[in-house]
MIVEX-812604 format. One record per atom (N, C-alpha, C, O): residue in three letters; x, y, z. Coordinates in pm, whole numbers, plus 50000, padded with zeros to 5 digits. Layout:
// MIVEX-812604
ALAXYZ/...
This chain:
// MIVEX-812604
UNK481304375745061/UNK480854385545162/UNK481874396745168/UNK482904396045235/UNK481534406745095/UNK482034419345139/UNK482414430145264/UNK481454435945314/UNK483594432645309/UNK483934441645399/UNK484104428945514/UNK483754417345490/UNK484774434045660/UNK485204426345778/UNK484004427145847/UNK483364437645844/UNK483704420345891/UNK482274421346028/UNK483174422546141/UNK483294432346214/UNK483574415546146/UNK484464412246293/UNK484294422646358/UNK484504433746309/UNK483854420846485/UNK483964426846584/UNK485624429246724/UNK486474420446736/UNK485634436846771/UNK486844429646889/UNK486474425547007/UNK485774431347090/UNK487014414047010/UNK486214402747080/UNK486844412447258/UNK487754420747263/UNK485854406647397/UNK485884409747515/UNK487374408347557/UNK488054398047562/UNK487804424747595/UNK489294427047680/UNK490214434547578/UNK491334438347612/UNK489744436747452/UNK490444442647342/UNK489844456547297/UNK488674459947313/UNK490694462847247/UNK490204476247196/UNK490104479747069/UNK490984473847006/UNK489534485647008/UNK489634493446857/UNK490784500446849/UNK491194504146959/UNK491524503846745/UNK492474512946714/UNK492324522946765/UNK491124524946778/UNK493154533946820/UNK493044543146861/UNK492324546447000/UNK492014557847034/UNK492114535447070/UNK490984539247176/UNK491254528047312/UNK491344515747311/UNK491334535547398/UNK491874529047527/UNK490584524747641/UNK489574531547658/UNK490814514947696/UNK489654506447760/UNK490514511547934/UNK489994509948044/UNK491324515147917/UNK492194514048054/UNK491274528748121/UNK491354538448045/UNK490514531148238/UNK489694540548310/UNK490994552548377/UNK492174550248404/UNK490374562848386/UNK491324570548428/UNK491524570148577/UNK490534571948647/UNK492434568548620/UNK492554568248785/UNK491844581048880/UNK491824591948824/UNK491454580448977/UNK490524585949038/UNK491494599349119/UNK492514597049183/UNK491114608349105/UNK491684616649172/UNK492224615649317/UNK491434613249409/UNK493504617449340/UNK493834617249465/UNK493434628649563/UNK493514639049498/UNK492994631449704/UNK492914642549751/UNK494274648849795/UNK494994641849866/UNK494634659249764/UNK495984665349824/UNK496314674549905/UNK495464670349984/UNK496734682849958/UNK497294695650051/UNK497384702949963/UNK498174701349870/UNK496414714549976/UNK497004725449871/UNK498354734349885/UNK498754737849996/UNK498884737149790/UNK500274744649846/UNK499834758049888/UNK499204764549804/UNK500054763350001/UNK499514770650059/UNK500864782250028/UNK502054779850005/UNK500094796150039/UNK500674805349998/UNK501734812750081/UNK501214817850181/UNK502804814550074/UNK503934823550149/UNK504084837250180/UNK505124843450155/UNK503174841750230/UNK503604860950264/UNK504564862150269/UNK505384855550332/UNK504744873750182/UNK506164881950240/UNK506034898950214/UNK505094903550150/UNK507104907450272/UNK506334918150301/UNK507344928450106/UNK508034923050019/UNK507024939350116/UNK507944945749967/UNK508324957850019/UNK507544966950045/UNK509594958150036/UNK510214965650078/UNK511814967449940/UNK512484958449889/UNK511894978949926/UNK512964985449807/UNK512434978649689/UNK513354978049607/UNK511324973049640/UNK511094966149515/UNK511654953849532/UNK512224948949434/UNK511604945649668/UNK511714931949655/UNK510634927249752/UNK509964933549835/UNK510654913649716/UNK509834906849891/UNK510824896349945/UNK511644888049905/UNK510394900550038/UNK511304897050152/UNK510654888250304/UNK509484884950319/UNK511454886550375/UNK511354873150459/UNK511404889650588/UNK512024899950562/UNK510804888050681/UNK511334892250759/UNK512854890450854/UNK513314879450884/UNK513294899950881/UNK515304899950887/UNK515334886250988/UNK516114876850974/UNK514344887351088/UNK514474877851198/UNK513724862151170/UNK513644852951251/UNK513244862851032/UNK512904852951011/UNK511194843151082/UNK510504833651045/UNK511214852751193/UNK510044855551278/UNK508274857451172/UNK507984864251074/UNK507624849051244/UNK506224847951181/UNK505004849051255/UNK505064844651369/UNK503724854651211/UNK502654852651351/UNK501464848551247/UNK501364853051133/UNK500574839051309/UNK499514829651234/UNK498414839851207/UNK497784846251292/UNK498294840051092/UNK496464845951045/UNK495824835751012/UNK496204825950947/UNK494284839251084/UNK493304834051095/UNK492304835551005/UNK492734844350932/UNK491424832950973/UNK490604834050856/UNK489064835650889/UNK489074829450995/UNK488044838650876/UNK486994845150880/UNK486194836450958/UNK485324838951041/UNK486844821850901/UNK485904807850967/UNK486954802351072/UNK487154790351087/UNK487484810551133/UNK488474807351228/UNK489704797051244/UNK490384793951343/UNK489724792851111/UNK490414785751082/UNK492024793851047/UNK492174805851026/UNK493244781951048/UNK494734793551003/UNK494574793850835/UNK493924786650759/UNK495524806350810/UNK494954814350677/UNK496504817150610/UNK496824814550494/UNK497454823650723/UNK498614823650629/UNK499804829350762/UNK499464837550848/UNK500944824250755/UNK501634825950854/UNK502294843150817/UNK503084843850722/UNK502054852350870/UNK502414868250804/UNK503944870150890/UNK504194864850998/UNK504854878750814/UNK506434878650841/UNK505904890650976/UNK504954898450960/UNK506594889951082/UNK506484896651212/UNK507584904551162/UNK508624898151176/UNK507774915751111/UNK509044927051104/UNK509414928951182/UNK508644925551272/UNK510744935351238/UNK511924938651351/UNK511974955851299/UNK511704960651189/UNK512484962951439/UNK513324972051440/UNK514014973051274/UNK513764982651202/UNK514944961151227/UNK516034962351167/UNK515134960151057/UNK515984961250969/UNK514104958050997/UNK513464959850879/UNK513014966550874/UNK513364972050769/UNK511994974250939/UNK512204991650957/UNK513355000850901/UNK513195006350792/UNK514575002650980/UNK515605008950897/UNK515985003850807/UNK516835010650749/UNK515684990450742/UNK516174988250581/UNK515064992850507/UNK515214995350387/UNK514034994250558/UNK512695002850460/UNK513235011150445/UNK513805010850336/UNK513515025650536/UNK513725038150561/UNK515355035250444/UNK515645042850351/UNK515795028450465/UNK517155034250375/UNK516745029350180/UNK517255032450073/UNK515575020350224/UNK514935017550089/UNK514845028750035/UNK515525033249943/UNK513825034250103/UNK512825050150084/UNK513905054650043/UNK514145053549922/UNK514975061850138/UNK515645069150087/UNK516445072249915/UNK516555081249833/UNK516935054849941/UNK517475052149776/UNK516445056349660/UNK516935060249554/UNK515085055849672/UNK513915056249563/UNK513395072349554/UNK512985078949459/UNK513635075949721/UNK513085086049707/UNK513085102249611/UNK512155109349574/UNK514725103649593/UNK515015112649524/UNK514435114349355/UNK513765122249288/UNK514925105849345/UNK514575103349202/UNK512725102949168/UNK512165105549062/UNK512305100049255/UNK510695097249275/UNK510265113449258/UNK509735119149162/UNK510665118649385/UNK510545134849368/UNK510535143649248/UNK509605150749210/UNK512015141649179/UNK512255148849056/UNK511225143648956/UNK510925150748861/UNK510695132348973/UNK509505132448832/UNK508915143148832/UNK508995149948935/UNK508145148148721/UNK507485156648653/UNK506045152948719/UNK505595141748697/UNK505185163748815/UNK503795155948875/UNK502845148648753/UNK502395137148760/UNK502695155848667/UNK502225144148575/UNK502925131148562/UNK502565123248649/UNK503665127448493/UNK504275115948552/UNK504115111348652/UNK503685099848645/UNK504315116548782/UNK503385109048931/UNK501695102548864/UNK501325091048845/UNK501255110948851/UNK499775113948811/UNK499535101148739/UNK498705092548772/UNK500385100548632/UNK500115087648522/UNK500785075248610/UNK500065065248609/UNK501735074248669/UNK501855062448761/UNK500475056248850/UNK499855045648840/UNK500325066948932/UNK499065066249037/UNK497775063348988/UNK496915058849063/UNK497535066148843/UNK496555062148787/UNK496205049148765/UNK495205042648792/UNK497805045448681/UNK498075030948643/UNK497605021248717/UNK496825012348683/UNK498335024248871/UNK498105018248976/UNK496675010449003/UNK496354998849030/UNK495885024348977/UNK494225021049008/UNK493805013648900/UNK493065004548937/UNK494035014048747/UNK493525003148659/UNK494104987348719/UNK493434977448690/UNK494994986348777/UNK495934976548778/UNK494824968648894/UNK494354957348887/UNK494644977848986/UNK493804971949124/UNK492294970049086/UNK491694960649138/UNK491414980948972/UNK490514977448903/UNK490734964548876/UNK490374955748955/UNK491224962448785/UNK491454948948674/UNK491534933848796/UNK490984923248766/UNK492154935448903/UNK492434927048978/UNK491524924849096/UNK491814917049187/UNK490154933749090/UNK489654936249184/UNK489224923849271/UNK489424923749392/UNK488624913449204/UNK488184898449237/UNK489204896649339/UNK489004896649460/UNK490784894449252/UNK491494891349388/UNK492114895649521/UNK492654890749620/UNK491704909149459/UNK491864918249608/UNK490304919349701/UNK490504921649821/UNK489284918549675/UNK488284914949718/UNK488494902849837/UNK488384902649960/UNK488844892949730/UNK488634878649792/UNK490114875649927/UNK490204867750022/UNK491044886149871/UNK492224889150027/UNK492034894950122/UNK492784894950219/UNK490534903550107/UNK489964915650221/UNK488734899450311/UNK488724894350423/UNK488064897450202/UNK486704886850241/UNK487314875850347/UNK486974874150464/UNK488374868450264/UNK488454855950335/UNK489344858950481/UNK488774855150583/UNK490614864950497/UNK490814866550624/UNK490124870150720/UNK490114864150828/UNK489214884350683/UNK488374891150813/UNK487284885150859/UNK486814884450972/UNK486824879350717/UNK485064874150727/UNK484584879250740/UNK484004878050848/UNK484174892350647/UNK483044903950575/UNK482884897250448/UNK483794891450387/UNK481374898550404/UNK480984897350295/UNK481594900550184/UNK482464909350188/UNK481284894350067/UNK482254893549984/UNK481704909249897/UNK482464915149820/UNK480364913549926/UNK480074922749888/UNK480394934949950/UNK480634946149904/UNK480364931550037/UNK481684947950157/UNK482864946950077/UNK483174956950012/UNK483654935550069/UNK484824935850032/UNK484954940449876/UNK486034945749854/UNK484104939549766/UNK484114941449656/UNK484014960249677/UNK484784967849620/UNK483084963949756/UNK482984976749739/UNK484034986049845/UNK483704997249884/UNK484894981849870/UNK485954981949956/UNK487354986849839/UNK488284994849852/UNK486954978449734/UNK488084976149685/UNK487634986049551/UNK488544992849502/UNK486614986749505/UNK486155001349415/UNK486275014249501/UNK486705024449447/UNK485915014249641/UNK486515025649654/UNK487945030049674/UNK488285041549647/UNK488675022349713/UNK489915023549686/UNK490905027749538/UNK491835035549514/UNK490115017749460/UNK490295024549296/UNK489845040749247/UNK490445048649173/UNK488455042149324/UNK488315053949290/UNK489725068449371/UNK490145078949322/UNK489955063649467/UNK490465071349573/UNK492215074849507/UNK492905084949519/UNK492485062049437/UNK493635062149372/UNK493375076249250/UNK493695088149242/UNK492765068449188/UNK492255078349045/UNK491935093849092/UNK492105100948993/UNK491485102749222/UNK491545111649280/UNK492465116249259/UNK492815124049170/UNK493225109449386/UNK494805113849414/UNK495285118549305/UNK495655130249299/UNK495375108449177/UNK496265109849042/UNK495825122149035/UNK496605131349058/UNK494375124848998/UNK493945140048924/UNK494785151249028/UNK495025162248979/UNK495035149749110/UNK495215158449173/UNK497315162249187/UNK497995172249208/UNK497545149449164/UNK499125153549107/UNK499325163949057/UNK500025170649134/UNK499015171048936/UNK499545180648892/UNK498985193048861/UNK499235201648776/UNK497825191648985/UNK497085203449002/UNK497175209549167/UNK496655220649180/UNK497675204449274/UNK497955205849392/UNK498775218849418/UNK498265228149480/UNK500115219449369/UNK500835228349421/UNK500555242649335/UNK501175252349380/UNK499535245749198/UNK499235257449192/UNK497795258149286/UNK497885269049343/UNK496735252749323/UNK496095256949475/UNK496865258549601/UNK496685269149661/UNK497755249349655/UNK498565255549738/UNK499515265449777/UNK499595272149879/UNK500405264949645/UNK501175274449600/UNK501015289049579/UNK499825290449550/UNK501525299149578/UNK500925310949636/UNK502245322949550/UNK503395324049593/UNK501805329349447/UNK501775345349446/UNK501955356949468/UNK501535366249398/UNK502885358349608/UNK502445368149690/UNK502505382149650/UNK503555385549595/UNK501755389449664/UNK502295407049662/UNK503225411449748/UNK503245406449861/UNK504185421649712/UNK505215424449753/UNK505055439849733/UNK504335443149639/UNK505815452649830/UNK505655461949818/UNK507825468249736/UNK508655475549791/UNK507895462049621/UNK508575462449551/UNK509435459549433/UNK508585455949351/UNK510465459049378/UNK510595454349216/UNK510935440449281/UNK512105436949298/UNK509955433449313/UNK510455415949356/UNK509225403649262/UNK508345408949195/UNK509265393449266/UNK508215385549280/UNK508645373749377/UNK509655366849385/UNK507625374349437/UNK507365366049583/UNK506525355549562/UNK505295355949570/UNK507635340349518/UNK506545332849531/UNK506455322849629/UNK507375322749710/UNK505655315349640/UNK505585303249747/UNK505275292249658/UNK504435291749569/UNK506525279049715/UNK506315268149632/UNK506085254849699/UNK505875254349820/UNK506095247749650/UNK505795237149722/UNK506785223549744/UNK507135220849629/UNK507205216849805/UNK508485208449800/UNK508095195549903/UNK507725199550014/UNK508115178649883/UNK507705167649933/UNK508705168950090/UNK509685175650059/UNK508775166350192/UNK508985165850310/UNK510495153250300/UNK511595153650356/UNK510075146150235/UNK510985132150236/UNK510165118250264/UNK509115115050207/UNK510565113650324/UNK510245100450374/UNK509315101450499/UNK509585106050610/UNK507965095050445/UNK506915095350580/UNK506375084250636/UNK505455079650570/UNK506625078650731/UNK506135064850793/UNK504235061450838/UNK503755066050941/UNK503525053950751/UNK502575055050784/UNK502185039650847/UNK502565028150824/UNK501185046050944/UNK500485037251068/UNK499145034751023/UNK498355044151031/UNK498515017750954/UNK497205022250887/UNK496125017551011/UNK496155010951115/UNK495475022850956/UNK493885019051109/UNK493715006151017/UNK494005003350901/UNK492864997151167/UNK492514985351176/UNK491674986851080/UNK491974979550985/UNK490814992651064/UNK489344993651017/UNK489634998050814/UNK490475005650764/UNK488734990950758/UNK488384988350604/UNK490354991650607/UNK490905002650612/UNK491004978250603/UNK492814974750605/UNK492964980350414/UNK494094985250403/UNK492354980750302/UNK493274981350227/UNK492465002550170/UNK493135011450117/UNK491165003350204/UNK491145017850184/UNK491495025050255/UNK491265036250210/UNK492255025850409/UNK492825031150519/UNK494035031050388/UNK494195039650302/UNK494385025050397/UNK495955025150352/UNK496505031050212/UNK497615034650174/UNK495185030250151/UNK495335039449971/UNK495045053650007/UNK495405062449930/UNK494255057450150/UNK493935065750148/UNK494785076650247/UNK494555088450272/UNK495755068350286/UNK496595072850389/UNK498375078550339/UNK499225086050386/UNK498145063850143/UNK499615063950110/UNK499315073449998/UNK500085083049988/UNK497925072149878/UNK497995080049830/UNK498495097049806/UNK499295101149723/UNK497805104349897/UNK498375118549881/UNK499725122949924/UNK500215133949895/UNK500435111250012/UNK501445112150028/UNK502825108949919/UNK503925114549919/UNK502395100049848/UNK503275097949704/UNK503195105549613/UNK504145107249537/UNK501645113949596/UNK501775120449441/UNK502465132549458/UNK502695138249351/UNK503065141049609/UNK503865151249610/UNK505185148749634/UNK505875155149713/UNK505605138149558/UNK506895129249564/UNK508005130549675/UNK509185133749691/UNK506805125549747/UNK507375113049914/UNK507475101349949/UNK506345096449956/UNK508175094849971/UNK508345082149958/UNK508625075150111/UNK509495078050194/UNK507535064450116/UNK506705058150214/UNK507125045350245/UNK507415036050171/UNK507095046950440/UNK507225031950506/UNK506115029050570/UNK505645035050667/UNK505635018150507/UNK503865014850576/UNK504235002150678/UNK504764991050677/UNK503495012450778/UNK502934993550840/UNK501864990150831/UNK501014998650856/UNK501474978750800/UNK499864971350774/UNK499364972350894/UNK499894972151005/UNK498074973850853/UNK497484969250982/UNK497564951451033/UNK497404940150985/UNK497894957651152/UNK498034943551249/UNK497174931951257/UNK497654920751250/UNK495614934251275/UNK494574926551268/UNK494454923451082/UNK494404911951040/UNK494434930751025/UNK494264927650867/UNK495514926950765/UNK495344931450651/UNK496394923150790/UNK497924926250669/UNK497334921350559/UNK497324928450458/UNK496674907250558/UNK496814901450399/UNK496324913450278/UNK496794912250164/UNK495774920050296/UNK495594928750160/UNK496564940250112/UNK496584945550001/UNK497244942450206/UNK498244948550253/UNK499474944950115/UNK500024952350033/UNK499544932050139/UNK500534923950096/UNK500354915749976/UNK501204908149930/UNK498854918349916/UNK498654916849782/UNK498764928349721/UNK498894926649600/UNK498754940049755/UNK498324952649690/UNK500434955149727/UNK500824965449672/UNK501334949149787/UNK502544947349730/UNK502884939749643/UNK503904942849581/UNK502284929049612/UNK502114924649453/UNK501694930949349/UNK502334929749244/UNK500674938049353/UNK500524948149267/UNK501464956949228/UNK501734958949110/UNK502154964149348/UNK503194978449282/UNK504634968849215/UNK505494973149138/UNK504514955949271/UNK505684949449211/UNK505704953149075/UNK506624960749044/UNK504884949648983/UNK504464949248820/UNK503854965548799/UNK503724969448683/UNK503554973348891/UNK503094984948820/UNK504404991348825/UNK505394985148864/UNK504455004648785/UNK504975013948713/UNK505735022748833/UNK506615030748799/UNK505505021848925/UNK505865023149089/UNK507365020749081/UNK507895010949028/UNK507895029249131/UNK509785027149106/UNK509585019249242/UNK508765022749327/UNK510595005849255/UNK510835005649396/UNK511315011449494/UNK512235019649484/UNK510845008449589/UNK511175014249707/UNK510625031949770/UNK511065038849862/UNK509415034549662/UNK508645043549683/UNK507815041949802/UNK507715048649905/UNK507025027449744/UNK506225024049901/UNK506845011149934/UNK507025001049865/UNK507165014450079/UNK507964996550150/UNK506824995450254/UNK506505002650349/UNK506254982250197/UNK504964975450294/UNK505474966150392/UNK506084956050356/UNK505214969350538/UNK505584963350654/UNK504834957050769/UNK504014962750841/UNK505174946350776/UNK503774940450896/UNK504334934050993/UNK505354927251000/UNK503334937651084/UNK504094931051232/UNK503334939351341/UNK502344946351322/UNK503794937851422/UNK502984943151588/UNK503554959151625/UNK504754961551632/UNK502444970051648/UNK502644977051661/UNK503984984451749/UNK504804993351727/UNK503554972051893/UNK504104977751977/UNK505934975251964/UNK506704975652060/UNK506164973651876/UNK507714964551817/UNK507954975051773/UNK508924981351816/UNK507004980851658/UNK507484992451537/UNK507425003751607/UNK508545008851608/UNK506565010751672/UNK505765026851684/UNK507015032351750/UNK507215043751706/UNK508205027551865/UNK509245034551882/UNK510445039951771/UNK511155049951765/UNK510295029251695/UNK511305034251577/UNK510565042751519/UNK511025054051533/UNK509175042351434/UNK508945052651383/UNK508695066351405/UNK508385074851320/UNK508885068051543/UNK508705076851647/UNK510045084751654/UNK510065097051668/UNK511415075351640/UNK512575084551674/UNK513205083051605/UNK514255088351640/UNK513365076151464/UNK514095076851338/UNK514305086151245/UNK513565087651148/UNK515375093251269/UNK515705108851271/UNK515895107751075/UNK516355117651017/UNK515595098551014/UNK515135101650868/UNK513955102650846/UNK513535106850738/UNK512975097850968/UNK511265092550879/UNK510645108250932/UNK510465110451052/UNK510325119550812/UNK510625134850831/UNK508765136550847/UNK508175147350849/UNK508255125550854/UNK506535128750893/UNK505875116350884/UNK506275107950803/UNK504715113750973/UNK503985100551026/UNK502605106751003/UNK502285118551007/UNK501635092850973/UNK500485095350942/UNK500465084150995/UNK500915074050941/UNK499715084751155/UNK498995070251171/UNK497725074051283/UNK497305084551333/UNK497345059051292/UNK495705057351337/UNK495955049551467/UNK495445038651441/UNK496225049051536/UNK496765043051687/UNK496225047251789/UNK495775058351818/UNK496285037551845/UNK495625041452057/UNK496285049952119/UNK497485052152106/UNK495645054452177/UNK496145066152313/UNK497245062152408/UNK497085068552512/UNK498245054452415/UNK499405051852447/UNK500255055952342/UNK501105064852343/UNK499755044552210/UNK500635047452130/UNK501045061252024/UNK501955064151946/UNK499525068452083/UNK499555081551988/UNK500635090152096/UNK501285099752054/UNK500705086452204/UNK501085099752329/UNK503075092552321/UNK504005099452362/UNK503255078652263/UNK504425075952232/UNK505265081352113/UNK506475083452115/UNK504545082852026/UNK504475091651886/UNK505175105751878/UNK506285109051836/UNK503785115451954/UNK504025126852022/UNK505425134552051/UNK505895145652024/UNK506045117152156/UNK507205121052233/UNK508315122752160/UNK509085132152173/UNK508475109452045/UNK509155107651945/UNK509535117351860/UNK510625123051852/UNK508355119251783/UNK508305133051711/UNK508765148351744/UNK509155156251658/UNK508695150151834/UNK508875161751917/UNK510845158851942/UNK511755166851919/UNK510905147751983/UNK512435147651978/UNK513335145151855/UNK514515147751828/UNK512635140751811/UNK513165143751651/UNK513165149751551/UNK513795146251452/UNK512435159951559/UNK511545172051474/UNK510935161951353/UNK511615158551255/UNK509605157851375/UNK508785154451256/UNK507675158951255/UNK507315164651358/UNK506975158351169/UNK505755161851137/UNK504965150351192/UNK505435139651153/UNK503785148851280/UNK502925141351310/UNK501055145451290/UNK500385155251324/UNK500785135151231/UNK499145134651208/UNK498815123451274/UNK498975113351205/UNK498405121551384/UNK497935110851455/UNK496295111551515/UNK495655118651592/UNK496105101551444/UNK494365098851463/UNK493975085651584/UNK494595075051590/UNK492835089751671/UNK492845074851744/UNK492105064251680/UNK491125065951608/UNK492675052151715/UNK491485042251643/UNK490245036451734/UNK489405027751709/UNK490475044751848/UNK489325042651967/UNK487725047351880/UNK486565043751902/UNK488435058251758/UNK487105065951737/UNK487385061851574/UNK488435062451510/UNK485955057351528/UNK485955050151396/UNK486215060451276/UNK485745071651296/UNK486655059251197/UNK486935067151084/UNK486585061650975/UNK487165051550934/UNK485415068350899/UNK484635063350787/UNK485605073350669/UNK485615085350642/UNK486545058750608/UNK487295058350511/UNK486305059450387/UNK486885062850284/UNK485245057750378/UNK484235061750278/UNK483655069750267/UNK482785069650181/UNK483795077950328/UNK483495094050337/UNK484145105250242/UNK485345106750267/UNK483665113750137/UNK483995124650074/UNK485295132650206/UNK486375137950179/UNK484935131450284/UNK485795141150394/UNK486735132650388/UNK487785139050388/UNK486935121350382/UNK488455116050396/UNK489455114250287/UNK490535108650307/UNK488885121550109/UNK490085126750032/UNK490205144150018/UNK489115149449997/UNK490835149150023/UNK490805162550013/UNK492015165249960/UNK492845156149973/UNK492395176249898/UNK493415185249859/UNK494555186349984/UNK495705182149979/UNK494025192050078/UNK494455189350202/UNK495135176250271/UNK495885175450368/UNK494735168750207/UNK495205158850282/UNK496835160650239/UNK497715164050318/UNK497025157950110/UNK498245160950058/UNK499075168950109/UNK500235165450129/UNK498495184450147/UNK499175197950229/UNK499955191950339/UNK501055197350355/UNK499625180250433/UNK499945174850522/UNK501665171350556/UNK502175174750663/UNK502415164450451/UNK503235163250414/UNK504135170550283/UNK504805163850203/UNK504015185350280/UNK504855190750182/UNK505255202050264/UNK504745205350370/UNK506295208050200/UNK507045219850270/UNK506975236050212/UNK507535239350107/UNK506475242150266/UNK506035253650194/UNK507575266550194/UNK507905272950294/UNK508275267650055/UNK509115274750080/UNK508865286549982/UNK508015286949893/UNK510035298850027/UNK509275310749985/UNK510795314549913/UNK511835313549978/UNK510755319849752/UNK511315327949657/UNK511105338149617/UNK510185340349537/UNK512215350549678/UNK512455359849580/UNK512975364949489/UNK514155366949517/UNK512635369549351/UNK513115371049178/UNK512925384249191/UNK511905390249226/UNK514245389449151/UNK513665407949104/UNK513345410948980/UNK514245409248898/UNK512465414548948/UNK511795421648852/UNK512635425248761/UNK513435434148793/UNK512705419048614/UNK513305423948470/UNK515275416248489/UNK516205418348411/UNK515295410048581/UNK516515396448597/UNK516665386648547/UNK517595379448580/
């Protein structure tokens, strides 16, 4: 009789092949994720170590967000400062090609910035998807508009002699922005955008009710092309921050969306400190999806209009 019949008898295995069942999955705790806010091109803990609970759409907790101090505030502002110069002297194209980058980067990632707008607030995942294209588009704006801004603004003038009179255009410095509650991550592209591409360099606070997108879209500039400390993203309770940004005799212009206390606290601030203020209420809704809310103008907001005279054949 040719060849083995044999079989392997009951409790034994064939070569190569295991009878032992795979153990059943255990259920576990997922490791749940750590906010932190990006400030000078790092992330960071808030100074005080201080935290306040986000909630999630199904009312359930979502992620403990760093409560910022006074004193992380002025380490933004001296962030800004360190980034800012150098940010300025780029070439606006160069801005332009950064700011662009930016928007492929948030394109490409859109799912997960979607799903950081969806799951905290509890809006549809289809609000949130188109939330987050317009924001891409709004980026890609801005860019075009880097290095075409200051010849529309910029100015020519006639002169009644051998002079040329021109008017130029120059970034303000460091501007502290206040984002509205409402659509948390296109308020905030649309608030930081025109303010960076005329190389100014920005202290945001998130919005209060919405940070988490806030604080993915500081994951983002981590890896993009964004020098640090251009934009320092900050979260925490208004009523903590709005005095510092109000009388912090470096932050040289504010763009925020705040209540009628806090806009008339602003006001006071500003005025004693000489800044530039754009203050909007959030009593009254502002459709961030609106053609009216990118403009050329918006940019004008924060730059400094100075005037040169050249004499003729010098």
């Amino acid at each position: 009789m040719s060849g083995d019949s044999r079989k392997p008898s009951n409790g034994t295995s064939s070569p190569g092949r295991s009878t032992q069942h795979a153990a059943p999955l255990k259920s576990r705790v997922p490791v749940a994720k750590t906010p932190k806010v990006y400030v000078g091109g790092e992330f960071i803990r808030s100074e005080s170590g201080r935290t306040y609970p986000l909630k999630g759409g199904d009312g359930n907790f979502f992620a403990n967000i760093p409560l910022c101090t006074r004193k992380d505030l002025r380490n933004a502002v001296e962030a800004a400062a360190k980034a800012g110069a150098a940010w300025a002297k780029r070439t606006p194209y160069n801005r332009a090609q950064i700011v662009y980058r930016l928007a492929e980067m948030l394109e490409s990632r859109s799912d997960e910035m979607a799903a950081a707008i969806s799951g905290p607030s509890g809006v549809s995942p289809a609000v949130a998807r188109r939330e987050v294209a317009a924001a891409v588009d709004r980026l890609i704006y801005y860019a075009g508009w880097a290095d075409k801004f200051e010849q529309v603004l910029g100015n020519t003038n006639p002169v009644s002699g051998p002079f040329f009179n021109f008017t130029v255009v120059e970034p303000v410095g460091i501007v502290g922005v206040i984002v509205d509650d409402g659509s948390p991550l296109l308020a905030l592209i649309s608030q930081v955008a025109p303010v960076i591409v005329s190389g100014n360099a920005v202290v945001v606070l998130a919005s209060e009710q919405h940070p988490y997108p806030a604080i993915v879209l500081g994951e983002m500039l981590a890896t993009s092309d964004l020098p640090g400390g251009v934009v320092n993203i900050l979260t925490g309770q208004r009523k903590e921050l709005v005095p510092t940004f109000a009388t912090h005799t470096h932050i040289r212009g504010l763009d925020a969306v705040v209540g009628a206390a806090e806009k008339k606290e602003l006001a006071l601030g500003a005025a004693e400190s000489v800044k530039r203020l754009r203050a909007r209420s959030s009593e009254q809704v502002i459709d961030w999806f609106s053609e009216s809310a990118q403009s050329v103008y918006e940019i004008r907001n924060f730059i400094e209009f100075k005037t040169t005279w050249h004499p003729i054949g010098a």
